[in-house]
C-alpha positions, 0 to 999 in steps of 0.5 A: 200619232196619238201617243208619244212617251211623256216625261216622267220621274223616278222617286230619285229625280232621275228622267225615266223617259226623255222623248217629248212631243217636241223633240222626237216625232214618231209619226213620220217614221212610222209612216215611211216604215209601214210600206217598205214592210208591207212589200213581200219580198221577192224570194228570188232576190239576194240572201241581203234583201231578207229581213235579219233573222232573229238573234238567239235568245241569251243564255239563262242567268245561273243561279247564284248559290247562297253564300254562308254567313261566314261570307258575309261577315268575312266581306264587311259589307252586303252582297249584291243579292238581297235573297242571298243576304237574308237566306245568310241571315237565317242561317247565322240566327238559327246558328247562333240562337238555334232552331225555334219550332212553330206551334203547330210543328209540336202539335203535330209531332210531338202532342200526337207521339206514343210515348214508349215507357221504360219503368225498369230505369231511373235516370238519376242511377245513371253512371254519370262521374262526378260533376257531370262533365263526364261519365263513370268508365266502365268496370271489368265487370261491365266490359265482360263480354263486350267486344262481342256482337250479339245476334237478335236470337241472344238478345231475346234469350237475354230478355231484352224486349223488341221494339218494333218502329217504323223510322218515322212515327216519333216515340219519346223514352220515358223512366220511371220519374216521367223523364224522357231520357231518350227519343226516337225521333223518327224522319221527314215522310216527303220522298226528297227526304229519302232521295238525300238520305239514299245520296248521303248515303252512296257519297259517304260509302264512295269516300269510305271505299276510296280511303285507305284506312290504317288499323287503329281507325278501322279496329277500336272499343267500338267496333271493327269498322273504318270510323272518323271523328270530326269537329271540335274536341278538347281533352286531356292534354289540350288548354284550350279546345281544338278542331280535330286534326286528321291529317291526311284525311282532313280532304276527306273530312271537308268533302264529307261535311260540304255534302248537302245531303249531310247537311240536311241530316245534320240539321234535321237531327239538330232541329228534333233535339228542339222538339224533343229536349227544349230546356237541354238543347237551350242548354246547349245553344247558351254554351255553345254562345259562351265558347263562341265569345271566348273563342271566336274563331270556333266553328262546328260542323255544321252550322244549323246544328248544335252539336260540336263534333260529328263522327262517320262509321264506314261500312259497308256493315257496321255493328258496334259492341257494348260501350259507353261514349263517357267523354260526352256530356253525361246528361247531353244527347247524342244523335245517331242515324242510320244509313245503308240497305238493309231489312230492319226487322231483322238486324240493325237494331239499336240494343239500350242496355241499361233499358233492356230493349232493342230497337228496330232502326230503319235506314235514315231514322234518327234516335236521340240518347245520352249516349255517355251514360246508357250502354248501346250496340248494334246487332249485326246484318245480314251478309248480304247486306250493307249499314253505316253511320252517322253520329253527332254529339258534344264533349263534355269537356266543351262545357267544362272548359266554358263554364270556367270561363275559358280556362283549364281547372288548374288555371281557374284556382290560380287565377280565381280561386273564389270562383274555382270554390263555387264550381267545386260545390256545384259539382255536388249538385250539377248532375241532378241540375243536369237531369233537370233539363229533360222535360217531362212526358207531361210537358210534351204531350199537354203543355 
């Protein structure tokens, strides 16, 4: 025997290999081993002289999924996966910093998109309410004739101009002060994209069909369709913000936001918000840091996504009226996403009525709006055939509620009138502050 294993040692001190020359002798085995396995065996002797027939290769190691960042912190300690730890890690950084995109992701999305110019409209005239925390609600004269779903044929007669878009080429909305006020911001080109749009799909119409909605959730201001809201919410009534309780469809609601596919659509739509809005989403991202201090036990629906609430418009065809979202933040954006089979070109469109256009909007594309601010319906499809929804978006009152430090305004005056004074002066000013946020079509294109 020319070789026997030396002993060596680990960085520890432990002993890696203990057999020695002078302890273990391989030699002489080997040598009594080689003849007996050089016999050939006799086939007619018993089934025991047969060498044992090799074991079953063990079964593969499932794959342990990643846990959330919650799990993390909820454990106090390291998991045993390093590769769990640091894919946790990543998602608590973009859930708390948000999304940070590469250069070269806005170069290729954002400096090569062809801006879509809306010279009719100023986002400054807006009807946005004072202060900014929420929108102007509509008058008799505006709600005139909204509970009404208008076919494409009426909306052309009305002078509304048709924009014909792909769902996937990104196109920016640009006033008439060079804001981009809105954004159709399009969706991933790769199949696996469109494999979990169609799933997302299938799942939220499978759970829609199984609930047996009462009538105040499938008829409302917005439409004659099944519609549930989820997340965190705060209003009128309420001194501190509160997730929204749905009762008996809260099962429903936790199947619907634990669906990967919706995940994914969550956080794509959030991720375009960065691209699109950069100043406004960091807007949110710091407000959304400043609730979580003062309220730690906060969660929203999805955690890479900065979006505080999320709502689900069940078929199996959607088509909303003429409304305003006015408990939204006035200049904050809204993310709608279409889902379900149905031809584009010829109904589904997303109708912006304060721009006078109406868009084409394919299954899976998402469209970025203030959505408390600009008047938006659908145009119906066709019989035959299927749409749904799928929005997010953050209450206003979320940022009102934060920047008085945790309190409702008559709690702010009693326990610190001085601050109370500085907010109501900047009420005055908070709504252009609030436009501020929007970037330029310069800043996105050139800089």
């Amino acid at each position: 025997m020319l070789w026997v294993p030396c002993v060596r040692k680990t960085r520890s001190g432990a002993t890696f290999a203990a057999w020695t020359a002078e302890v273990f002798q391989f030699a002489p085995l080997v040598s009594q081993a080689w003849p007996a396995q050089s016999t050939p065996l006799d086939p007619l002797n018993d089934v025991d002289d047969l060498p044992p027939s090799p074991s079953p290769p063990p079964a593969p190691r499932k794959r342990r999924a990643s846990p959330t960042f919650e799990e993390v912190c909820a454990t106090g300690k390291p998991l045993k996966s390093c590769h769990c730890r640091r894919a946790a890690k990543r998602v608590k950084k973009v859930h708390e910093e948000g999304h940070r995109p590469r250069a070269s992701v806005i170069d290729q999305h954002v400096r090569q998109a062809e801006p879509l110019a809306v010279p009719s409209l100023d986002a400054e005239a807006l009807p946005a309410a004072h202060g900014a925390y929420a929108a102007k609600i509509e008058n008799k004269l505006e709600k005139r004739g909204s509970k009404t779903c208008r076919s494409l044929a009426e909306l052309i007669g009305l002078g509304f101009q048709i924009i014909h878009w792909d769902g996937i080429s990104p196109r920016p909305l640009v006033d008439s002060m060079g804001r981009a006020f809105a954004s159709l911001a399009g969706q991933p080109r790769d199949d696996g994209w469109r494999a979990a749009v169609s799933c997302a799909y299938q799942f939220i119409k499978a759970q829609g069909d199984a609930a047996d909605f009462p009538t105040p959730m499938r008829h409302h201001r917005r439409g004659l369709f099944a519609a549930m809201g989820v997340g965190l919410m705060y209003g009128k009534g309420l001194r501190i913000p509160m997730w929204l309780d749905n009762k008996e469809f809260t099962p429903l609601a936790e199947r619907l936001l634990a669906h990967p596919d919706i995940v994914r659509m969550a956080h794509f739509t959030s991720f375009a918000f960065s691209l699109w809005a950069p100043r406004l989403y960091k807007y949110y991202v710091d407000h959304n840091a400043a609730l979580a201090s003062l309220l730690p036990k906060a969660r929203r629906p999805f955690p890479k996504s900065v979006f505080a609430s999320a709502a689900f418009n069940f078929g199996p065809s959607i088509c909303t009226f003429k409304h305003h979202d006015v408990c939204n933040l006035p200049f904050g954006w809204c993310a709608i996403q279409a889902l379900g089979s149905f031809d584009a070109t010829t109904g589904g469109h997303l109708v912006l009525w304060d721009a006078k256009l109406v868009v084409e909007f394919p299954s899976g594309a998402v469209i970025l709006l203030p959505s408390a601010t600009i008047a938006h319906s659908n145009v119906p499809v066709a019989d035959s055939e299927e749409r749904i929804s799928f929005t997010q978006f953050t209450a206003g009152g979320l940022f009102r509620w934060t920047d008085n430090g945790g309190r409702t305004e008559e709690q702010l005056a009693q326990e610190d009138p001085d601050e109370y004074a500085r907010l109501i002066v900047k009420k005055d000013t908070r709504w252009q502050e609030g436009l501020s946020y929007f970037s330029t079509i310069d800043e996105l294109l050139h800089e």
